[in-house]
N, C-alpha and C positions, 0 to 999 in steps of 0.2 A: 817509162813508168809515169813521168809528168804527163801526160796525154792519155794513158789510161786512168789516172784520179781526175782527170777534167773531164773525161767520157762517163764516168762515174756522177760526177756532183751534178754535171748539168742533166743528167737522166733523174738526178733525185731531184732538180729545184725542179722541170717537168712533172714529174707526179704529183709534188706537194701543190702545184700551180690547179693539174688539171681535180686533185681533188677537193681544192678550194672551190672549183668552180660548180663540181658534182654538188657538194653540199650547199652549195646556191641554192641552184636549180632544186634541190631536192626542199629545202626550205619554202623557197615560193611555190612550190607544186603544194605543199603543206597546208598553208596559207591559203591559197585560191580554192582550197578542196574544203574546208573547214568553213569560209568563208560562202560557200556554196550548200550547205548543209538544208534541207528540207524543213520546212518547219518543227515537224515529226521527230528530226533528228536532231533538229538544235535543242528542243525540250528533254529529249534523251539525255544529251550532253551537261543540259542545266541539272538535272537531278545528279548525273555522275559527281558535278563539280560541287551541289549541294550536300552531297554525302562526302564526301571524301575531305570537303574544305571543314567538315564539322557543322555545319549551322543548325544541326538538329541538336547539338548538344546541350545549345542553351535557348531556342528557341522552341523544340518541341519538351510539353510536357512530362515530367518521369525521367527523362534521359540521366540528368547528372544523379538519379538516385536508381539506375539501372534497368528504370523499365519504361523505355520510351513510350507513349500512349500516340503512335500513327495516326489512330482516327480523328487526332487535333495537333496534326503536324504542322510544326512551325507558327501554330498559334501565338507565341508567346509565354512566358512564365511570369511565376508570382515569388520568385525564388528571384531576392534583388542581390547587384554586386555591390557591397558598400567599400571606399577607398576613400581619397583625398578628396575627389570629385562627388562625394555624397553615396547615396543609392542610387543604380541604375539597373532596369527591367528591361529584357529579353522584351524586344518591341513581337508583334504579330503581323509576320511576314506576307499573309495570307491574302487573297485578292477584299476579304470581307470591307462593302463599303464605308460601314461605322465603325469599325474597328480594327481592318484592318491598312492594306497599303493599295485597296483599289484605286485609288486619285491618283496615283504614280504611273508615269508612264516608261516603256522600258528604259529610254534616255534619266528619264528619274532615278529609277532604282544604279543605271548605270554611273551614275554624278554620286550618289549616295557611296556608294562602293570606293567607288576613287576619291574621293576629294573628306568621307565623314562628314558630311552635312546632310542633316533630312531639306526634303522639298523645302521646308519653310526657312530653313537655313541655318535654322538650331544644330550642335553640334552633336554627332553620333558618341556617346562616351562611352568608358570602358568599359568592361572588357570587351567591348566589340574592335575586332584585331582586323580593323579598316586599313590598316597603312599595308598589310600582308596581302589583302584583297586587290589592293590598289593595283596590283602588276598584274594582273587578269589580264591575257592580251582580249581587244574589243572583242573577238569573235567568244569566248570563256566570259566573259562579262557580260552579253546579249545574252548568252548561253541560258545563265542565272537567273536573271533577270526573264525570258522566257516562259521558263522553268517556275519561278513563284509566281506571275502571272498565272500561271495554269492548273494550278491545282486548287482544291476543291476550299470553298471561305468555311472560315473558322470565327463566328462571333464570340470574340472573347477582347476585352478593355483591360489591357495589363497596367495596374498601378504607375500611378505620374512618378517619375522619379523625383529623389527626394535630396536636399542641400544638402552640405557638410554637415553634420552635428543632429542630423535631426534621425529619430529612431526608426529602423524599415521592422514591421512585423515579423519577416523571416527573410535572411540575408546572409551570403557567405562574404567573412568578413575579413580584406586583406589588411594588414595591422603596418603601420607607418612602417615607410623602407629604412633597412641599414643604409647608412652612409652613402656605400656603394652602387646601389640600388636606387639612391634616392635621385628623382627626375633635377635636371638642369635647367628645364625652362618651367613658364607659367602652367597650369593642369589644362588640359584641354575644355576649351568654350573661355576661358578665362581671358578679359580683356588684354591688348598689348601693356607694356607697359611705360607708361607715359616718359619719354623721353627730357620731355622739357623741364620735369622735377627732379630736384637735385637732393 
């Protein structure tokens, strides 16, 4: 019986072995096929991950009031987030070179994504849900970044965003967090805080 549960277990840590190694290999085959994507197909892929991640919600036109307006997709809106961090507008995604994100190059939009910083260095603020973006593996990230590169410019100059306190003409407005709710560190863009003062 000792000899048939050891015929047993060591048949089963073999399988688990050989199908650790299946899902290797089937990972990097993933990987290398993705990574190999045709121009054609990488822009494909950018629009899947542009629809599905939401970005038309707040950057195209009409959306959060049900009627998306596509032929100024990803322009930007006039419809600010106000919070702790002030107003903040749906920037315009679009290659347009006055107004839009043409000066970007795809490593730009790709730094942008991961890190919430524009080009300039300025911080991306909310509700742009850049820390959720951030885990894009490179090939989904190029994807995107492809993908707004390529579609058609949209001149449109969405309102500078605006300090704590001061009034946006039309803005949905999140109202100070409960308690619970309420953030632990400084709001984002907001200097470190100076250690040395006591």
């Amino acid at each position: 019986m000792k000899l048939y549960t050891l015929a047993l277990l060591t048949l089963a840590c073999a399988a688990v072995l050989a199908s650790c190694s299946a899902s290797s290999k089937t990972s990097t085959t993933t990987t290398d096929s993705t990574a190999a994507l045709s121009p054609e197909a990488k822009v494909a892929r950018g629009k899947y991950l542009v629809t599905i991640a939401g970005c038309n919600d707040c950057h195209t036109p009409g959306s959060l009031y049900g009627a998306p307006d596509m032929t100024r997709m990803l322009s930007g809106s006039e419809l600010g987030w106000t919070g702790p961090w002030g107003t903040s507008y749906p920037a315009n995604l679009t290659p347009d070179p006055a107004t839009g994100i043409a000066g970007y190059t795809e490593d730009d939009i790709v730094t942008a994504i991961r890190t919430g910083h524009k080009k300039s260095g300025a911080p991306i603020l909310p509700p742009m849900p850049w820390p959720i973006y951030s885990n894009f593996t490179d090939e989904d990230a190029y994807a995107v970044a492809a993908y707004v590169k390529s579609i058609p410019p949209v001149v449109h100059a969405v309102p500078k965003n605006l300090p704590p306190g001061a009034k946006a003409p039309a803005a949905l407005v999140f109202p100070p967090p409960p308690a619970w709710d309420a953030p632990k560190g400084p709001p984002p863009g907001a200097p470190p805080a100076d250690s040395t003062k006591s």
